[in-house]
N, C-alpha and C positions, 0 to 999 in steps of 0.2 A: 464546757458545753454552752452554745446559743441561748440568750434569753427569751421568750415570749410572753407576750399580755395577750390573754384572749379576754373580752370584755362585754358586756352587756347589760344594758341599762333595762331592759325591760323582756326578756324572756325569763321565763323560769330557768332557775338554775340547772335544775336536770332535764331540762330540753334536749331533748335523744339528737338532734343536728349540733346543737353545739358540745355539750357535755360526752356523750359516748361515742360521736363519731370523731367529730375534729378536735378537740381537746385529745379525746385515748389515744386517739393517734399521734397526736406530735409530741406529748408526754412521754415518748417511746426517745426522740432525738433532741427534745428541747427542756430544759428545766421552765416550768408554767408558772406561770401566776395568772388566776381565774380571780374576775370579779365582775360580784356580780351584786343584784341585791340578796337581804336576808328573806329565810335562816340559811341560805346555801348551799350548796349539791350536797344529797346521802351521802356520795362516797366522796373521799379527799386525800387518797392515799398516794394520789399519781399527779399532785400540782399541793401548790401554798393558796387557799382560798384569801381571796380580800375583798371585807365588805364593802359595798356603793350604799350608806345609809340614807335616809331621808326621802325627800319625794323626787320626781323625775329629772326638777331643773337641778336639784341638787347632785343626784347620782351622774347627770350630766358634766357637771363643771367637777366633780371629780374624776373622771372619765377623762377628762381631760388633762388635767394636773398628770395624770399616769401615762399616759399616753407622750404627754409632754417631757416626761423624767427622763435622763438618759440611761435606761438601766437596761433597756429592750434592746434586742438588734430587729425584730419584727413584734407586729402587733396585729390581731384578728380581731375587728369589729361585728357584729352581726343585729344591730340598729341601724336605720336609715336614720333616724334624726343624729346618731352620730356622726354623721357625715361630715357638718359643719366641723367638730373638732378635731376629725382628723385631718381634715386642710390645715388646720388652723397647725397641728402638731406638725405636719408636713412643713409648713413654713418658718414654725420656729426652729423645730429639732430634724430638719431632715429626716422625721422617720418611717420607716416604710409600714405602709398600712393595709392591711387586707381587708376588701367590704367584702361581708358574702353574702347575698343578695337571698335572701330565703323567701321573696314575695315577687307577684308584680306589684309594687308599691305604688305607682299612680291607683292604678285597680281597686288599690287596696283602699285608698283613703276616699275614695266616691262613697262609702257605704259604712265611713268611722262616724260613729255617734256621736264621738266628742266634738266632730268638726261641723262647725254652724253651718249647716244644708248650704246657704247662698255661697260658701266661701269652700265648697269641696272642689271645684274644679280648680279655680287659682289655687290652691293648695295641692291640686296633684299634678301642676303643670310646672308650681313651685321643687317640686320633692322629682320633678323629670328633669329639671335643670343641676338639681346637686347630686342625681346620679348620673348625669353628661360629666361635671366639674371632678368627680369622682373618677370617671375613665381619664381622662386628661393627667391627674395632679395622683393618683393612688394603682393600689391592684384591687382586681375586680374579678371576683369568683363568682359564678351559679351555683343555683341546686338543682334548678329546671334550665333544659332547652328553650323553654318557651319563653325567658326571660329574656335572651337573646336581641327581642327585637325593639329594648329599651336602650341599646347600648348601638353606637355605631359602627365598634370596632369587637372581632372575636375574644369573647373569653373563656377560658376554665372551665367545663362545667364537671362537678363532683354530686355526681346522684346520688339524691337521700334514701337511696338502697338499704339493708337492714346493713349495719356492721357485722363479721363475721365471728359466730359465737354469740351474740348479743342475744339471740330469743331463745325463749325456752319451748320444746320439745312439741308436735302436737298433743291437745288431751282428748279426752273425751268430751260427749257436748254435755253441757252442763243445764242445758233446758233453757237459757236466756239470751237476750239480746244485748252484746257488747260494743261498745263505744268509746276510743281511746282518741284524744283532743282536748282542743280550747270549747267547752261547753256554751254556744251562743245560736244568733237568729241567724248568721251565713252559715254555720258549718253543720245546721237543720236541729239544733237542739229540741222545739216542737214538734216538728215533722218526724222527728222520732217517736215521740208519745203520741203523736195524732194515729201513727200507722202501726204501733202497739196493740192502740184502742179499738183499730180498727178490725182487727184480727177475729177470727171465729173463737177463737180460744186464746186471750193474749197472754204471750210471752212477759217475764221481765225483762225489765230493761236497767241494764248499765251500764253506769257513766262515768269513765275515769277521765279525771279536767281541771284545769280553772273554771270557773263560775262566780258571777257574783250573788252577791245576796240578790237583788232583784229579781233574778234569773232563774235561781232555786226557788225564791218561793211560787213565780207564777208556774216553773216545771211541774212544782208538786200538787200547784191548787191543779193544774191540766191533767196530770196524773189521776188524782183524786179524783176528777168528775168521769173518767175516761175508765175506771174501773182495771188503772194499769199498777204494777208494783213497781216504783222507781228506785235505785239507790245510787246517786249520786255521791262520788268515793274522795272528790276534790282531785287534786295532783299529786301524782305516787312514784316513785322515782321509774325508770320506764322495764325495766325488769320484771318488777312487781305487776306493771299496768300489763305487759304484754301475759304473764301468766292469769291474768283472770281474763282477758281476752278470750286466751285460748282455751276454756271452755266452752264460749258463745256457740250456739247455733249459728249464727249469722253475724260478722264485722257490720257494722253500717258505715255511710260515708257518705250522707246525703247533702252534699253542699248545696247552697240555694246558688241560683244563677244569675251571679254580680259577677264585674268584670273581672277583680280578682281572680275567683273561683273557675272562671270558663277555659283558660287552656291550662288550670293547674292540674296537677301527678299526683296527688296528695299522700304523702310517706305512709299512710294507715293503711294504703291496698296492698302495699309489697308486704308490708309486718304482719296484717290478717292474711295474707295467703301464706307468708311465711311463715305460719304456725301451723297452718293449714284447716282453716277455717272458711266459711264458705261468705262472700261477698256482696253487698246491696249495697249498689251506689248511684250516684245523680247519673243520669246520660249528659254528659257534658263532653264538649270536644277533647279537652284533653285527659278525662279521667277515658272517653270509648276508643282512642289511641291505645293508651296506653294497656286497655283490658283486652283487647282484639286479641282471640284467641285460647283465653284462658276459660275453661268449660266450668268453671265453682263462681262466679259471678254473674250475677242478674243488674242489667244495666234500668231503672226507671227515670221518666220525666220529673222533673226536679220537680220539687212542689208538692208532690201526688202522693195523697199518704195511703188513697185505695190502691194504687200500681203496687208502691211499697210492700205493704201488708201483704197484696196475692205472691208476692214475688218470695217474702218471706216463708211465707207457707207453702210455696213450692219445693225449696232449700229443704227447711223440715221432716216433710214426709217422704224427699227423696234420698235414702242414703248414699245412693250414689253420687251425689253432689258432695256430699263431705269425703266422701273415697278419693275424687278427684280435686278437691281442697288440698289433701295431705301429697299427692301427685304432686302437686302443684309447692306445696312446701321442700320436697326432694329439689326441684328445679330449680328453684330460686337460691337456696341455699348455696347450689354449686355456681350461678350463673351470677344471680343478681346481689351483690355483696357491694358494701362503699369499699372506694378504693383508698385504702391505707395509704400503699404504698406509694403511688403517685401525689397525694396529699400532703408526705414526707419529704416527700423530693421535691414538689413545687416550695415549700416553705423553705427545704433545706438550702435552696438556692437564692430565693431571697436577704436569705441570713448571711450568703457567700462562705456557707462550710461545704 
């Protein structure tokens, strides 16, 4: 059997894109080795996990050392900053490398915190050159269409659709507001409590994520003053996250409007209708694309935590919008699924089996 490295220096290790879509899936044709940082994916029965200790530049430069080993016939990257070491591995070891591109990554880094304000554009003009040097010298997967228009040449794209079997059942509505993400100020962390509080009667609200300390405590002081119930659950392998989901009255998906964010699909609209749960998200061009259509979704202006709120409370007192939710869960189930199969056979020919 083929060997594969699937690798990641900075996503959570049960990251539903890397961990239960593209890992379960090649795990089925490839003997895995996953590494990532600690403690490591919940489940470990379908690959050998190997830890990236320490901090970034370290889990980097190991990243590489394995990348570099010859023990791979393929290797899946899912960091842009690994970019560099898979040229690098490319050149020493001839080995083939998959980037799979899960962001617009210029986009992305306009509105990173870590990066000193004057030095974000050279830096994502920087990070637009090593994924050009990336199409040239590697392979180059999507998740979105819309990435597309970073690259000059077509590539792959594998939509972060639910995997099939992956979510559990719809429920009943459990009286609260659900939130499944990276807990921060793009993907509306506030604007959730702001449009909680804003409520005639507010909803709790939760929140399965990373978060940092900083983060939690102002959520909670905003909480507290706002008269909302918060419970913030951290990161929960995504089985667990999707079934407390699916009691929500209402998925949220209030991204703020950075360039990132503007023609992203964000995977939380197909997994909350795929539970069938009913919808609140930014109007953004690529989230009102991709919603066109579907009757359990209320689209509002990003920002607006009063639009939110009415929009919530419309959902609420209309049962028929959760009737049309679980509709909407039937549909997707049959239609909208990641594709396994082609994901095996794109790999499995790279590996020449």
């Amino acid at each position: 059997m083929k060997r594969l490295l699937v690798l990641t220096t900075i996503h959570d290790p049960d990251d539903p894109r890397v961990r239960e879509r593209t890992l379960a899936s090649l795990a089925e044709v490839f003997e895995v080795d996953y590494a990532t940082r600690a403690p490591g994916p919940a489940r470990q029965d379908d690959h050998t996990w190997i830890e990236l200790p320490g901090n970034r530049i370290r889990r980097w430069w190991r990243g590489l050392r394995l990348m570099s080993s010859g023990v791979y016939d393929v290797v899946s990257i899912h960091d842009p900053e690994l970019i560099p070491a898979a040229l690098l591995a490319r050149l020493l070891r001839r080995r083939v490398v998959v980037v799979d591109v899960h962001e617009h990554v210029p986009g992305q880094i306009l509105h990173k915190d870590w990066v000193w304000r004057p030095l974000r554009r050279p830096v994502a003009w920087l990070a637009h050159r090593f994924l050009r040097l990336a199409e040239r010298f590697l392979v180059v997967t999507l998740a979105e269409d819309g990435y597309r228009v970073l690259f000059r040449e077509q590539h792959p794209v594998f939509p972060n659709y639910p995997a099939e079997g992956a979510l559990p059942a719809p429920a009943g509505d459990g009286g609260y507001l659900a939130y499944v993400g990276v807990v921060n100020e793009y993907r509306g962390a506030a604007l959730m409590v702001e449009a909680a509080g804003a409520m005639e009667r507010p909803l709790p609200l939760v929140m399965v994520g990373r978060v940092t300390g900083a983060a939690t405590a102002e959520l909670q002081a905003r909480a507290l003053r706002l008269g909302v119930e918060l419970r913030l659950t951290g990161p929960l392998p995504h089985r667990e996250a999707m079934e407390i989901a699916a009691a929500g009255t209402v998925g949220l998906a209030l991204m703020a409007d950075v360039p990132n964010n503007r023609w992203s699909q964000p995977t939380k609209l197909w997994e909350y209708l795929g539970i069938g749960v009913p919808v609140v998200a930014s109007r953004l061009p690529g989230i009102e694309a991709a919603m066109e259509g579907y009757q359990a979704v209320r689209l509002v202006p990003p920002g607006d935590a009063a639009a939110t709120a009415r929009a919530i409370e419309e959902i609420a007192a209309d049962a028929g919008i959760r009737a049309a939710a679980r509709e909407h869960a039937a549909e997707i189930a049959g239609s909208l699924v990641w594709p396994a199969g082609e994901v095996r056979a794109f790999y499995l020919g790279l590996a020449g089996a």
